[in-house]
N, C-alpha and C positions, 0 to 999 in steps of 0.2 A: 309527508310532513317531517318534524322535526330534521332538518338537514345540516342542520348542525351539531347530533349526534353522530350522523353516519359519516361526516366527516371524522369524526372526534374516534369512531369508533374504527377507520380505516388507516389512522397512525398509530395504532396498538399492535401486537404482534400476536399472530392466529396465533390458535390454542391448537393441543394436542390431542384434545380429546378425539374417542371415537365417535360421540354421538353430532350427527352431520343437521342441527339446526342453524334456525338465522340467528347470529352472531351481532349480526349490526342494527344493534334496538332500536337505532334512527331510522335506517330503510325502514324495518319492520314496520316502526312508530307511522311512516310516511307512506306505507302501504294501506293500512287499517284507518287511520282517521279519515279519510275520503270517503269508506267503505260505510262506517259509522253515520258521516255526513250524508252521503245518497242513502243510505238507507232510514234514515231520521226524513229525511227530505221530501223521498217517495211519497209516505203515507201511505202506501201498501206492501205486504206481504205475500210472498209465494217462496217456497221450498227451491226453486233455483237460485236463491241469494246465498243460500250456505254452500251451495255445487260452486258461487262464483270467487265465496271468501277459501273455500278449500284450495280451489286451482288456485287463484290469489298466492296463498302462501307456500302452498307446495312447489309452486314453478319458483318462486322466491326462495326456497329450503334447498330445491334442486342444483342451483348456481354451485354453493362450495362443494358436493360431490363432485360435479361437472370440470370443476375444476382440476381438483387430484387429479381424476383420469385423465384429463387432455394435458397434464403436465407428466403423467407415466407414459402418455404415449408418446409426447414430442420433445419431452426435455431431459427429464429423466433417464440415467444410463441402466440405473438397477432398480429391483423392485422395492417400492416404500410399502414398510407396513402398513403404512392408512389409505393402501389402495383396496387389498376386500371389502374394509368396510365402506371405502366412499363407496364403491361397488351395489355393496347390499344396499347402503342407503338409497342410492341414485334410482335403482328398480324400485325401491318402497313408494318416493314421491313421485317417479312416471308413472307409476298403476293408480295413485291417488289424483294426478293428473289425469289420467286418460277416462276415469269412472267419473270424475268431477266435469270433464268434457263433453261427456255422452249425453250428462245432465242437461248440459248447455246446448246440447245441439238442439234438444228436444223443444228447449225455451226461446231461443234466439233468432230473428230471423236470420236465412243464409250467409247473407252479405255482412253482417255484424260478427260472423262466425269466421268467417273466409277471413277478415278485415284485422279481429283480435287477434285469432291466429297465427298468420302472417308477421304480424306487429311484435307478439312474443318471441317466435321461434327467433326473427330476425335480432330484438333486443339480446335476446338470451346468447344469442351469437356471438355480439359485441362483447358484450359481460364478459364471456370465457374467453376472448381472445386479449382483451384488455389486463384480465386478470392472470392469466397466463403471461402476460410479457409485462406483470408487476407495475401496472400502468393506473391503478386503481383510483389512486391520486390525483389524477388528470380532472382539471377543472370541469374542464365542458363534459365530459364523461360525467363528473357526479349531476351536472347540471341536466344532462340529459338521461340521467335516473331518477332525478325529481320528477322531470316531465312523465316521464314511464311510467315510475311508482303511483302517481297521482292522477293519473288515468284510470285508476282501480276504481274511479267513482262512475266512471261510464258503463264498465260491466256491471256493476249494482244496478244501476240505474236500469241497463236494459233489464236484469232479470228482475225487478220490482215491481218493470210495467208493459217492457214488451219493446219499448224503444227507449233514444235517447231522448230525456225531456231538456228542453232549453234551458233552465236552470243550470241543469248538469257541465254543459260547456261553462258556462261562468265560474261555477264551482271549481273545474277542474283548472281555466286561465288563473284563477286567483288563488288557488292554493298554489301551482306553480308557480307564480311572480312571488310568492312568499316564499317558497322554500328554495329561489334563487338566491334573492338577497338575503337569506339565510349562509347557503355557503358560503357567498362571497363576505360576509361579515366574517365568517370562521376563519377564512382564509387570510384575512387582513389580520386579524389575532393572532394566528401562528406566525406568520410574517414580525409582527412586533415581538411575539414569544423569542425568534431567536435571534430578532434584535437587539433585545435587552440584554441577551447574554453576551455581545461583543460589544465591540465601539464601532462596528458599522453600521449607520441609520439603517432603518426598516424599509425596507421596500414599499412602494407610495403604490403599484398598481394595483392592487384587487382592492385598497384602498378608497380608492378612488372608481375602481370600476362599482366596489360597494355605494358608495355616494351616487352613483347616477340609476343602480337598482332602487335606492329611496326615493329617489325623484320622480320616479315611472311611477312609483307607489302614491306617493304625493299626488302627481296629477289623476291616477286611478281616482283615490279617495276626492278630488274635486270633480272630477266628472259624476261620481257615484252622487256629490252632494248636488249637483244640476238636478239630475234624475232624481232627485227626493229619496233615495237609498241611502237613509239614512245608516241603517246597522251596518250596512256593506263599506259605505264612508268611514263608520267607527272602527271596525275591524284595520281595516288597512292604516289609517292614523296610529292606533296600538302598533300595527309592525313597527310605523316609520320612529316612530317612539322609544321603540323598546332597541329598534340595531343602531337607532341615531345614537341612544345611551350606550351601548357597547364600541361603539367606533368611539366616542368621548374617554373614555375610561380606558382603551388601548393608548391613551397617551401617559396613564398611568401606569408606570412600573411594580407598586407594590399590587395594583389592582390587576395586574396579567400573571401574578402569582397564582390566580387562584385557581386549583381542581379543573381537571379539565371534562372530570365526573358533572363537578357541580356546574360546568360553562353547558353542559347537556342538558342539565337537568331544566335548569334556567330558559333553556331556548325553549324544551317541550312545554312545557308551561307557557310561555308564552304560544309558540303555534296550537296546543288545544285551545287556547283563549281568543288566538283568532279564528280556528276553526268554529267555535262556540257562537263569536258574534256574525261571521257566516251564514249561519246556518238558521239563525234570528230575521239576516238580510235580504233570505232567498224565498224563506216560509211562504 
């Protein structure tokens, strides 16, 4: 969720610190509310949901060490000082990966195991190869980290009960369709952001690609209201609601001044809000 941080948070300029956490509080954010959600969801507990939120974020923490090093071995002429410690760091969250995996082996059946695994190692691939060639930006890349991040409700889900419950596929389509037309709403704002700063009109495509993610949402929430899903209808009308007001207000200038702090803040509140009546929907 919130994907309109991790946008917000992917046009800022990495930090120099040593210490090698997640930087991008939207990803983060969009990692853990799914997590939150299937585990609210389940109605049960077992000791493999902390094994699944630890890998969770430690293969998430792992990315920006991953990175330094694949750019000191392929890009890089000379040695950067923040290669020991991406270093140290990178052995800290594989050991907290591989103890948090053993968990899972024990809980999961094989093929969920064989299935996640594959799914990560391969994500994680793309991630450093993307991010190494400063590609990070790339639409359908964030779009296809939503989808990633927000699959985190599936590993909950198996370690709460042993399998996927059919909820959980819902949960995970609809958090996805929300934090698409999240990016794409961000993306039409910075588009107008550096519109407003010249005299060449804004670029009309993500625009407009934002217009027809509400759409999809629209007819979601009408199908939702067939099926008598009533909260699942309400949550998605709040999306269509809340980015139809942001696409409105990107025709205002003094109103794309604002924070691009507070344009985060603003989105995560809205996505826990649809997370929240979600999760009302699925009960």
């Amino acid at each position: 969720m919130a994907a309109e941080q991790a946008i917000i948070s992917s046009v800022r300029q990495p930090h120099k610190s040593a210490w090698f956490l997640p930087r991008e509080h939207g990803a983060t954010a969009m990692l853990f509310t799914p997590i939150v959600c299937a585990a609210i969801l389940a109605r049960e507990w077992r000791w493999s949901e902390v094994a699944a939120l630890t890998a969770a974020f430690a293969a998430l923490a792992a990315k920006d060490p991953m990175v330094i090093l694949a750019r000191q071995r392929f890009i890089w002429k000379v040695q950067h000082p923040e290669t020991v410690a991406a270093a140290r760091w990178f052995i800290g969250w594989m050991a907290i990966l591989i103890v948090s995996g053993l968990v899972l082996v024990l809980a999961w059946p094989l093929k969920a195991i064989v299935a996640m695994g594959l799914g990560v190692a391969l994500f994680s691939a793309l991630a450093i190869g993307i991010n190494v060639k400063n590609r990070q930006r790339s639409t359908l890349f964030q779009i296809a980290s939503a989808v990633a991040l927000t699959s985190s409700s599936l590993a909950t889900s198996l370690s709460a009960t042993g399998t996927i419950a059919p909820w959980c596929w819902w949960l995970w389509l609809l958090l996805a369709l929300q934090a698409t037309a999240g990016i794409l709403v961000v993306h039409a704002r910075l588009d107008a952001r550096i519109a407003s700063r010249s005299a060449a009109p804004a670029r009309e495509d993500f625009r407009r690609a934002a217009q027809i993610s509400l759409i999809v949402l629209a007819c979601a929430a009408l199908a939702a209201i067939v099926l008598r899903r009533g909260w699942i209808a309400l949550a998605l009308l709040v999306a269509v609601v809340g980015y139809g007001d942001d696409l409105r207000r990107q025709r205002n200038t003094a109103a794309l001044q604002m924070p691009l702090t507070k344009v985060g803040q603003r989105a995560l509140a809205l996505s826990s809000f649809f997370a929240s009546l979600l999760i009302l929907g699925l009960w």
